[in-house]
C-alpha positions, 0 to 999 in steps of 0.5 A: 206757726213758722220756725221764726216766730217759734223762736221769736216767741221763746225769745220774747217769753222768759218762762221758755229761757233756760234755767241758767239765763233765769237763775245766773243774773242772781249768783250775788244773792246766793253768794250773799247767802252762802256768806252768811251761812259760812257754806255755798252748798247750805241747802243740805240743812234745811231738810235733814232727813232728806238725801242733800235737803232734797236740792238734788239726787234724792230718792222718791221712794225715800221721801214717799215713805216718810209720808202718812199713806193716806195722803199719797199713792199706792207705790211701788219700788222697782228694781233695774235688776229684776226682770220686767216680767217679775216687776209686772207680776208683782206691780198686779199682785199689789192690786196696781192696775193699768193704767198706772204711773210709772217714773224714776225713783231718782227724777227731775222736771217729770222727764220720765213720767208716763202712763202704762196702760198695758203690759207692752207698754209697761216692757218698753219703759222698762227696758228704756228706764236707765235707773230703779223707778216707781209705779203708782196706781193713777188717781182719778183726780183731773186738777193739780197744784203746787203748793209751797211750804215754808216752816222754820225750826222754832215754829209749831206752825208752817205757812204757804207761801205760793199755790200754782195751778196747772193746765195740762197741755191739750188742744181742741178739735173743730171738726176740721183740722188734724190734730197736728194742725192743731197742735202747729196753732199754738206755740205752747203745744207746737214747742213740745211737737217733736216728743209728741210726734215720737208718742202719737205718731199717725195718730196726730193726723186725726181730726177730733169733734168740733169741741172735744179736748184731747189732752197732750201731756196729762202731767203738771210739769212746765217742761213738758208744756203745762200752763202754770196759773198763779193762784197765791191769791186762794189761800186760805186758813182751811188750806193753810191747815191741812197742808200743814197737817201733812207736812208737819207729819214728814220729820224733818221737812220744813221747805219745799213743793207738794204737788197735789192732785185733787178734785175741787179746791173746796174739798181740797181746803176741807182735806177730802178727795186729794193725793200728794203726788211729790214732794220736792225739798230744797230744790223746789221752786215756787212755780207760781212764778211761771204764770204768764203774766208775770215778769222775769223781776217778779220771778227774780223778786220771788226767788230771792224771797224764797232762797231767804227762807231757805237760807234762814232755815238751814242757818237755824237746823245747823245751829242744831247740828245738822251739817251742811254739805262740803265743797267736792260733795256738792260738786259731786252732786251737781256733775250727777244730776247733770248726768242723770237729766241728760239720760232722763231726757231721752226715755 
């Protein structure tokens, strides 16, 4: 595909456009929030155990460990301070064996995330991890979802609000073309060529078996090309159930994004054969939105939907004493969690 109809492509499909082209055309519908909550940066209530409401610089591990362990991975904290050889050491002796996911504790969009599969590999993360990150044993689930939940102060009983399924990038050999070519065919995957060319290099040039997939990204995250399905229309009762069942378990949670990786999605609605890979708090979106087949007004119609939620939420959670975030602290966040997505970015 010529560089022209890229970005003519990118220009003509708004799930490509930066977030602030998306999200600056309703700056009035958050400041109409931030007027009834008396505060801009009123998000830091709607989840009080977590660092800022989870809009931003919020640990993982933190929020790992307020889950039950039967619901998310074996993980690991690792230290910038140890040595790598120490860090591989204990990752094994935890019973973490390649390949495993590696991640930073304090992430965004995915940037960062990559499956080790040996001790090289695991060498080179760590001497490119700028910050403290995670290991994770791989689980062996190949769908994964995102589902947002929505429960507030006064109620014993939390609702999904938006599921959204997610196709890993890949492409599918005929036999013929390399890989590459392959790739250059679609302008989801020919987007995401420069980091695939930095991870595969020579081995794009390969021509797969008429028929055979051969997944790109094996990571749910839209940034780095998955296609997201908007599947709101699957919920149900037994879905409803076991995701509350999770959620209400994670003091203090009462807005956000579980990411899950998961087998079927009956057994998912009957809670069997499922991982809690994430959880995002207030700066979670409902990426059901992403779907091709919507448009900018109906993400900009769900995202003013959710920002209501979460605006009543906080509203309520400081009611009972929780604080919102001051002015020159929630600026300080955001100057961080620019800096960090620019360091995040070249890992």
């Amino acid at each position: 595909m010529s560089t022209w109809k890229l970005k003519w492509y990118r220009l003509t499909h708004w799930e490509y456009w930066p977030l602030w082209a998306i999200y600056y055309p309703l700056f009035p519908v958050w400041l109409y929030y931030s007027i009834k909550a008396r505060s801009f940066f009123f998000f830091n209530a709607a989840n009080p155990t977590m660092k800022n409401g989870g809009m931003a610089m919020e640990s993982k591990m933190e929020i790992y460990r307020m889950i039950p362990k039967q619901y998310i991975p074996d993980t690991l904290f690792i230290q910038k301070d140890e040595t790598p050889e120490f860090a591989l050491e204990r990752i094994l002796n935890r019973g973490i064996a390649f390949p495993f996911i590696a991640k930073p504790d304090i992430g965004m969009k995915a940037f960062g995330v990559e499956k080790i599969h040996d001790g090289g590999e695991f060498h080179d993360y760590f001497k490119r991890s700028p910050e403290n990150f995670l290991v994770q044993e791989l689980i062996p689930y190949s769908k994964e979802m995102g589902i947002f939940y929505v429960r507030k102060p006064n109620e014993s009983k939390g609702r999904i609000t938006g599921i959204v399924s997610k196709e890993f990038l890949s492409v599918i050999g005929d036999g013929k073309r390399s890989t590459l070519e392959l790739i250059k065919e679609e302008p989801r995957s020919h987007l995401q060529l420069d980091a695939l060319q930095k991870k595969f290099g020579s081995t794009l040039d390969n021509v797969l078996e008429k028929g055979e997939e051969f997944i790109l990204v094996p990571y749910g995250s839209h940034t780095r090309g998955a296609k997201f399905i908007d599947d709101t229309h699957r919920i149900n009762e037994g879905l409803v159930q076991v995701i509350d069942s999770i959620c209400s378990k994670i003091e203090g949670f009462h807005y956000g994004r579980l990411d899950v990786l998961y087998r079927s999605f009956d057994e998912l609605a009957e809670g069997k054969n499922f991982s809690v890979i994430e959880v995002n708090g207030a700066g979670g979106e409902a990426t059901h939105i992403y779907d091709p087949k919507h448009s900018l007004f109906f993400a900009w119609k769900e995202i003013t939907k959710h920002w209501g939620y979460l605006n009543e939420i906080s509203i309520m959670n400081h009611k009972m004493g929780h604080s919102y975030l001051s002015f020159s602290d929630g600026r300080a966040m955001l100057k961080a969690n620019g800096q960090l997505e620019a360091q995040l970015k070249v890992i």
